[in-house]
C-alpha positions, -999 to +999 in steps of 0.1 A: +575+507-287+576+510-324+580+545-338+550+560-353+566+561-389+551+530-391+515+526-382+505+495-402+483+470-379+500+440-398+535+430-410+551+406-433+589+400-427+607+382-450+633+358-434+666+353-446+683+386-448+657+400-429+655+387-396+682+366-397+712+358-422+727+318-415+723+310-379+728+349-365+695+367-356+698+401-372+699+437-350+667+441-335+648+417-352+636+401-313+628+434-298+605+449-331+589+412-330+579+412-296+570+451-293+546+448-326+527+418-308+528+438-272+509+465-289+487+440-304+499+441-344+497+408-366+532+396-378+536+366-399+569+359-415+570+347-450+600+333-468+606+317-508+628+289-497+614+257-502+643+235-488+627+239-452+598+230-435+574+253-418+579+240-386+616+242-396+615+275-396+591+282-367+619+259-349+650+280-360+629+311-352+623+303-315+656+290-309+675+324-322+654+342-297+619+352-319+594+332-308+568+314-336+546+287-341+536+268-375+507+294-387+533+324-379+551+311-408+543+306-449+567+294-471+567+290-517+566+252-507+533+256-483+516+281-510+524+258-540+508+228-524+478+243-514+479+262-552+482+227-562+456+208-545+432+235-552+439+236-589+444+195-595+435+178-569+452+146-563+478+158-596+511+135-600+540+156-600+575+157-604+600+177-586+627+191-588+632+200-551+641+184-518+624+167-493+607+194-478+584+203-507+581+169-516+564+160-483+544+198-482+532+182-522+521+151-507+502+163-475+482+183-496+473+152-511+492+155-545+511+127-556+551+134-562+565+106-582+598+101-601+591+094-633+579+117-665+541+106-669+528+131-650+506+161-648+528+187-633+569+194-635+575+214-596+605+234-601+623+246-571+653+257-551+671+221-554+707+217-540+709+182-553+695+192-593+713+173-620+710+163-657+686+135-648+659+156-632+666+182-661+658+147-688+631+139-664+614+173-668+620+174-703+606+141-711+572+150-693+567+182-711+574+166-745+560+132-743+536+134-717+520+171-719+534+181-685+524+220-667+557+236-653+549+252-617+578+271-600+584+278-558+599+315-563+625+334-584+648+345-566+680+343-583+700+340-552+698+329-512+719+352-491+740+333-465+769+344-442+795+355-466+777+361-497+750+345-518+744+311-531+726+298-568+681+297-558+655+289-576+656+309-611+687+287-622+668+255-625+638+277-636+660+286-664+679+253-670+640+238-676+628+269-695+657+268-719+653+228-725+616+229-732+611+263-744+583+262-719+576+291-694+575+283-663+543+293-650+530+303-621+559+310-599+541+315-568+567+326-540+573+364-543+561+387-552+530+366-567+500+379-555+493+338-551+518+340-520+505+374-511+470+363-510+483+336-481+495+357-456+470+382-457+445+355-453+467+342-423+469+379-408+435+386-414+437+425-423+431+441-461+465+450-478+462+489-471+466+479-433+501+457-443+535+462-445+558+443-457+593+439-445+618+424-468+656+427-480+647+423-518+638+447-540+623+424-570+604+404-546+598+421-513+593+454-523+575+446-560+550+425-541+539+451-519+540+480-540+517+456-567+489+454-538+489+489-523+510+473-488+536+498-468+568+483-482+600+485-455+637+478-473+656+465-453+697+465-458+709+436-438+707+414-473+707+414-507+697+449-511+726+471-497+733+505-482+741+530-517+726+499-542+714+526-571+682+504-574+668+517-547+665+553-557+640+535-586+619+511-565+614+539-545+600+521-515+581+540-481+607+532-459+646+519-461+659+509-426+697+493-416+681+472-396+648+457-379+658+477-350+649+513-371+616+501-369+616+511-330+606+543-317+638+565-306+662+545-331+674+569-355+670+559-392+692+554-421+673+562-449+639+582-449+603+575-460+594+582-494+562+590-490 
Protein backbone atom coordinates (compact mmCIF):
# COMPACT_ATOMS: atom_id res chain seq x y z
CA UNK A 1 0.00 0.00 0.00
CA UNK A 2 1.47 3.37 -0.61
CA UNK A 3 1.57 5.73 2.30
CA UNK A 4 -0.94 8.53 2.19
CA UNK A 5 1.94 11.20 1.95
CA UNK A 6 1.48 10.70 -1.48
CA UNK A 7 -2.03 10.86 -2.90
CA UNK A 8 -1.36 11.74 -6.59
CA UNK A 9 -3.55 9.38 -8.99
CA UNK A 10 -0.54 9.44 -11.57
CA UNK A 11 3.26 9.05 -11.48
CA UNK A 12 6.12 9.76 -13.65
CA UNK A 13 9.45 7.90 -12.64
CA UNK A 14 12.38 8.70 -14.24
CA UNK A 15 14.57 5.68 -14.97
CA UNK A 16 18.14 5.54 -14.52
CA UNK A 17 18.93 6.46 -10.99
CA UNK A 18 15.52 6.03 -10.24
CA UNK A 19 14.28 2.69 -10.63
CA UNK A 20 17.23 1.21 -11.50
CA UNK A 21 21.09 2.23 -11.82
CA UNK A 22 23.14 -0.30 -14.67
CA UNK A 23 21.52 -3.70 -14.57
CA UNK A 24 20.48 -3.64 -10.56
CA UNK A 25 16.71 -2.76 -9.91
CA UNK A 26 16.82 -0.10 -7.19
CA UNK A 27 15.15 -0.81 -3.35
CA UNK A 28 11.58 -1.01 -3.80
CA UNK A 29 11.19 0.14 -7.03
CA UNK A 30 9.03 -3.49 -7.90
CA UNK A 31 6.84 -3.31 -4.83
CA UNK A 32 5.75 0.82 -5.16
CA UNK A 33 5.26 -0.17 -9.01
CA UNK A 34 3.01 -2.90 -8.59
CA UNK A 35 1.08 -1.42 -5.28
CA UNK A 36 0.42 2.07 -7.30
CA UNK A 37 -1.25 -0.07 -10.22
CA UNK A 38 -3.15 -2.55 -7.49
CA UNK A 39 -4.80 0.58 -6.17
CA UNK A 40 -5.51 1.60 -9.58
CA UNK A 41 -2.85 4.74 -10.11
CA UNK A 42 -1.32 5.53 -13.74
CA UNK A 43 2.54 5.13 -13.78
CA UNK A 44 4.41 5.67 -16.92
CA UNK A 45 8.15 5.90 -16.79
CA UNK A 46 9.96 8.49 -18.66
CA UNK A 47 13.70 8.68 -19.28
CA UNK A 48 16.18 11.39 -21.59
CA UNK A 49 18.40 8.76 -22.92
CA UNK A 50 18.06 8.40 -26.46
CA UNK A 51 20.66 5.43 -27.04
CA UNK A 52 17.70 2.88 -26.31
CA UNK A 53 14.64 1.97 -27.76
CA UNK A 54 11.30 2.07 -26.07
CA UNK A 55 10.83 -1.38 -26.25
CA UNK A 56 14.42 -1.54 -24.98
CA UNK A 57 13.51 -0.30 -22.12
CA UNK A 58 10.12 -1.88 -21.60
CA UNK A 59 12.39 -5.18 -22.13
CA UNK A 60 15.02 -4.31 -19.37
CA UNK A 61 12.13 -3.26 -17.23
CA UNK A 62 10.27 -6.61 -17.20
CA UNK A 63 13.27 -8.53 -16.99
CA UNK A 64 14.68 -6.79 -13.56
CA UNK A 65 11.38 -7.66 -12.12
CA UNK A 66 8.94 -4.36 -13.05
CA UNK A 67 6.75 -5.31 -15.48
CA UNK A 68 6.00 -2.72 -18.74
CA UNK A 69 4.94 -2.64 -22.08
CA UNK A 70 5.87 -0.08 -25.06
CA UNK A 71 3.15 2.80 -24.09
CA UNK A 72 4.42 2.46 -20.17
CA UNK A 73 7.41 4.02 -21.46
CA UNK A 74 8.52 7.68 -23.25
CA UNK A 75 11.84 8.41 -24.07
CA UNK A 76 13.77 12.32 -25.61
CA UNK A 77 14.20 10.10 -28.79
CA UNK A 78 10.27 9.09 -29.04
CA UNK A 79 9.18 12.88 -28.10
CA UNK A 80 11.69 14.44 -30.64
CA UNK A 81 10.31 12.38 -33.51
CA UNK A 82 6.91 12.97 -32.98
CA UNK A 83 8.08 17.00 -32.23
CA UNK A 84 9.63 16.46 -35.48
CA UNK A 85 7.03 15.00 -37.67
CA UNK A 86 4.59 17.29 -36.33
CA UNK A 87 6.65 20.43 -37.00
CA UNK A 88 8.33 19.28 -40.65
CA UNK A 89 6.95 16.62 -41.79
CA UNK A 90 8.92 14.40 -43.88
CA UNK A 91 12.30 16.93 -42.71
CA UNK A 92 15.90 15.47 -43.64
CA UNK A 93 17.93 15.37 -40.77
CA UNK A 94 21.18 14.76 -39.45
CA UNK A 95 22.22 13.20 -36.26
CA UNK A 96 24.33 13.12 -34.07
CA UNK A 97 23.05 9.97 -32.18
CA UNK A 98 22.93 6.27 -32.40
CA UNK A 99 20.80 3.97 -33.94
CA UNK A 100 18.06 4.12 -31.77
CA UNK A 101 16.99 7.70 -32.51
CA UNK A 102 17.93 7.33 -35.93
CA UNK A 103 15.30 4.57 -36.48
CA UNK A 104 12.58 6.44 -33.79
CA UNK A 105 13.48 9.72 -36.65
CA UNK A 106 12.66 7.57 -39.44
CA UNK A 107 9.44 5.83 -38.30
CA UNK A 108 7.98 8.98 -37.69
CA UNK A 109 8.60 9.41 -41.19
CA UNK A 110 11.54 11.94 -41.08
CA UNK A 111 14.32 11.28 -43.28
CA UNK A 112 17.98 10.87 -41.33
CA UNK A 113 20.62 11.19 -43.83
CA UNK A 114 24.45 11.73 -43.55
CA UNK A 115 25.27 14.47 -45.31
CA UNK A 116 24.97 18.47 -44.49
CA UNK A 117 22.05 19.56 -46.95
CA UNK A 118 19.55 19.25 -44.65
CA UNK A 119 16.74 20.81 -42.73
CA UNK A 120 17.43 19.85 -39.25
CA UNK A 121 21.01 19.07 -37.23
CA UNK A 122 19.49 16.16 -34.11
CA UNK A 123 21.84 16.52 -31.38
CA UNK A 124 21.90 13.79 -28.94
CA UNK A 125 23.48 11.56 -26.31
CA UNK A 126 26.15 9.92 -28.94
CA UNK A 127 28.84 7.48 -27.59
CA UNK A 128 30.34 7.24 -30.99
CA UNK A 129 30.46 11.52 -31.70
CA UNK A 130 33.65 12.69 -33.36
CA UNK A 131 35.08 15.71 -35.37
CA UNK A 132 33.25 14.51 -38.50
CA UNK A 133 29.79 14.66 -37.20
CA UNK A 134 30.86 18.00 -35.40
CA UNK A 135 32.10 19.30 -39.48
CA UNK A 136 29.01 17.75 -40.57
CA UNK A 137 26.80 19.83 -38.27
CA UNK A 138 28.70 22.75 -38.83
CA UNK A 139 28.63 22.70 -42.50
CA UNK A 140 24.71 22.41 -42.51
CA UNK A 141 24.15 25.32 -40.27
CA UNK A 142 26.51 27.58 -42.32
CA UNK A 143 26.03 26.53 -45.84
CA UNK A 144 22.85 25.02 -45.88
CA UNK A 145 20.59 27.02 -43.24
CA UNK A 146 20.17 23.99 -40.89
CA UNK A 147 17.71 24.17 -37.34
CA UNK A 148 19.60 22.63 -34.32
CA UNK A 149 17.08 20.27 -32.31
CA UNK A 150 18.56 18.57 -29.07
CA UNK A 151 17.23 14.99 -27.13
CA UNK A 152 17.86 16.36 -23.38
CA UNK A 153 20.47 18.18 -21.30
CA UNK A 154 21.58 16.31 -19.05
CA UNK A 155 25.12 16.79 -18.44
CA UNK A 156 25.69 13.33 -17.21
CA UNK A 157 24.17 9.43 -17.25
CA UNK A 158 24.58 7.86 -13.86
CA UNK A 159 25.94 4.30 -14.11
CA UNK A 160 27.32 1.78 -11.46
CA UNK A 161 30.25 3.52 -10.19
CA UNK A 162 29.77 7.06 -11.09
CA UNK A 163 28.64 9.06 -14.06
CA UNK A 164 29.42 9.14 -17.71
CA UNK A 165 29.64 12.38 -20.41
CA UNK A 166 25.29 12.77 -21.90
CA UNK A 167 23.85 14.87 -23.98
CA UNK A 168 24.91 18.67 -23.07
CA UNK A 169 28.65 17.87 -24.17
CA UNK A 170 27.84 17.58 -27.84
CA UNK A 171 25.15 20.24 -27.26
CA UNK A 172 27.95 22.39 -26.37
CA UNK A 173 30.69 21.06 -28.76
CA UNK A 174 27.88 22.24 -31.66
CA UNK A 175 26.81 25.37 -29.89
CA UNK A 176 30.36 26.58 -29.50
CA UNK A 177 31.21 25.76 -33.44
CA UNK A 178 28.14 27.50 -34.85
CA UNK A 179 27.42 29.96 -32.30
CA UNK A 180 24.00 28.58 -32.75
CA UNK A 181 21.65 27.67 -29.79
CA UNK A 182 20.45 24.68 -29.72
CA UNK A 183 16.90 24.83 -29.62
CA UNK A 184 14.29 23.11 -28.46
CA UNK A 185 15.80 20.52 -26.25
CA UNK A 186 12.88 18.57 -25.61
CA UNK A 187 13.84 15.71 -22.97
CA UNK A 188 13.52 17.18 -19.45
CA UNK A 189 12.23 19.25 -18.02
CA UNK A 190 10.65 20.67 -21.44
CA UNK A 191 7.19 20.97 -21.10
CA UNK A 192 7.41 19.33 -24.91
CA UNK A 193 8.34 15.90 -22.98
CA UNK A 194 6.03 16.79 -20.15
CA UNK A 195 3.12 17.27 -22.44
CA UNK A 196 3.74 13.36 -23.63
CA UNK A 197 3.33 11.66 -20.63
CA UNK A 198 0.58 13.34 -19.37
CA UNK A 199 -1.21 12.71 -22.59
CA UNK A 200 -0.11 8.97 -22.17
CA UNK A 201 -1.43 8.98 -18.40
CA UNK A 202 -4.39 10.79 -19.22
CA UNK A 203 -4.78 12.94 -15.87
CA UNK A 204 -4.17 17.03 -15.58
CA UNK A 205 -0.69 17.87 -13.95
CA UNK A 206 -2.23 18.86 -10.41
CA UNK A 207 -3.09 15.03 -10.16
CA UNK A 208 0.84 14.01 -11.13
CA UNK A 209 3.86 13.39 -9.51
CA UNK A 210 6.83 13.03 -10.70
CA UNK A 211 9.56 10.85 -9.45
CA UNK A 212 13.07 11.47 -10.50
CA UNK A 213 16.78 11.61 -9.12
CA UNK A 214 17.64 15.07 -10.78
CA UNK A 215 17.13 18.13 -9.60
CA UNK A 216 17.54 20.31 -12.92
CA UNK A 217 15.39 18.07 -14.87
CA UNK A 218 13.10 15.92 -12.65
CA UNK A 219 12.30 18.22 -10.12
CA UNK A 220 12.39 21.67 -12.46
CA UNK A 221 9.93 20.04 -14.76
CA UNK A 222 7.44 19.32 -12.22
CA UNK A 223 7.66 22.30 -10.16
CA UNK A 224 7.30 24.44 -13.87
CA UNK A 225 3.68 22.62 -14.29
CA UNK A 226 2.29 22.56 -10.82
CA UNK A 227 3.06 18.33 -10.56
CA UNK A 228 4.03 16.71 -6.87
CA UNK A 229 7.71 16.44 -7.36
CA UNK A 230 9.44 13.17 -5.36
CA UNK A 231 13.63 13.43 -5.04
CA UNK A 232 14.77 10.62 -5.03
CA UNK A 233 18.65 9.87 -3.73
CA UNK A 234 19.59 6.64 -5.37
CA UNK A 235 21.38 8.98 -8.27
CA UNK A 236 22.70 11.94 -9.12
CA UNK A 237 21.07 13.87 -6.49
CA UNK A 238 22.65 12.65 -3.13
CA UNK A 239 21.77 12.43 0.57
CA UNK A 240 23.26 16.12 2.19
CA UNK A 241 23.72 17.68 -1.76
CA UNK A 242 23.14 21.58 -0.51
CA UNK A 243 20.96 21.97 -3.80
CA UNK A 244 18.41 20.46 -2.42
CA UNK A 245 17.62 22.74 0.47
CA UNK A 246 17.01 25.39 -2.77
CA UNK A 247 14.87 23.31 -5.15
CA UNK A 248 12.98 22.69 -2.29
CA UNK A 249 10.93 19.78 -3.72
CA UNK A 250 7.46 18.12 -1.79
CA UNK A 251 9.04 15.06 -1.02
CA UNK A 252 12.87 13.66 -0.78
CA UNK A 253 12.85 9.77 -0.31
CA UNK A 254 16.27 7.23 -0.08
CA UNK A 255 14.53 5.11 -2.09
CA UNK A 256 11.34 4.00 -4.16
CA UNK A 257 10.58 1.96 -1.29
CA UNK A 258 9.75 5.42 1.12
CA UNK A 259 7.06 5.78 -1.08
CA UNK A 260 5.19 2.69 0.77
CA UNK A 261 2.99 3.13 3.64
CA UNK A 262 4.91 1.97 7.09
CA UNK A 263 8.52 2.67 5.46
CA UNK A 264 9.95 5.34 7.44
CA UNK A 265 11.29 8.38 5.47
CA UNK A 266 14.51 10.11 5.01
CA UNK A 267 13.76 13.39 4.35
CA UNK A 268 10.31 15.18 4.91
CA UNK A 269 7.65 16.91 2.69
CA UNK A 270 8.09 20.47 2.12
CA UNK A 271 4.95 21.36 1.79
Amino acid sequence: MISPRFPYRGFIFDLDGTVYLGERLLPGASAVVEALRAEGRRVCFLSNKPIQSRADYAAKLTRLGVPAVLDDVINSAYVLARFLAREAAGARCFVIGEPPLVEELRAAGLAPVDDARVDYVVVAFDRTFDYRKLDVALQAVTRHGARLVGTNPDRTCPVEGGEIPDAAGMIGAVEGVTGRRVEPVVGKPSPITLRVALDQLGLPAADCAVVGDRLETDIAMGQAAGLGTILVLTGITRPGDPEIARWRPDHVVGSLGELLDGVAASGSAVR
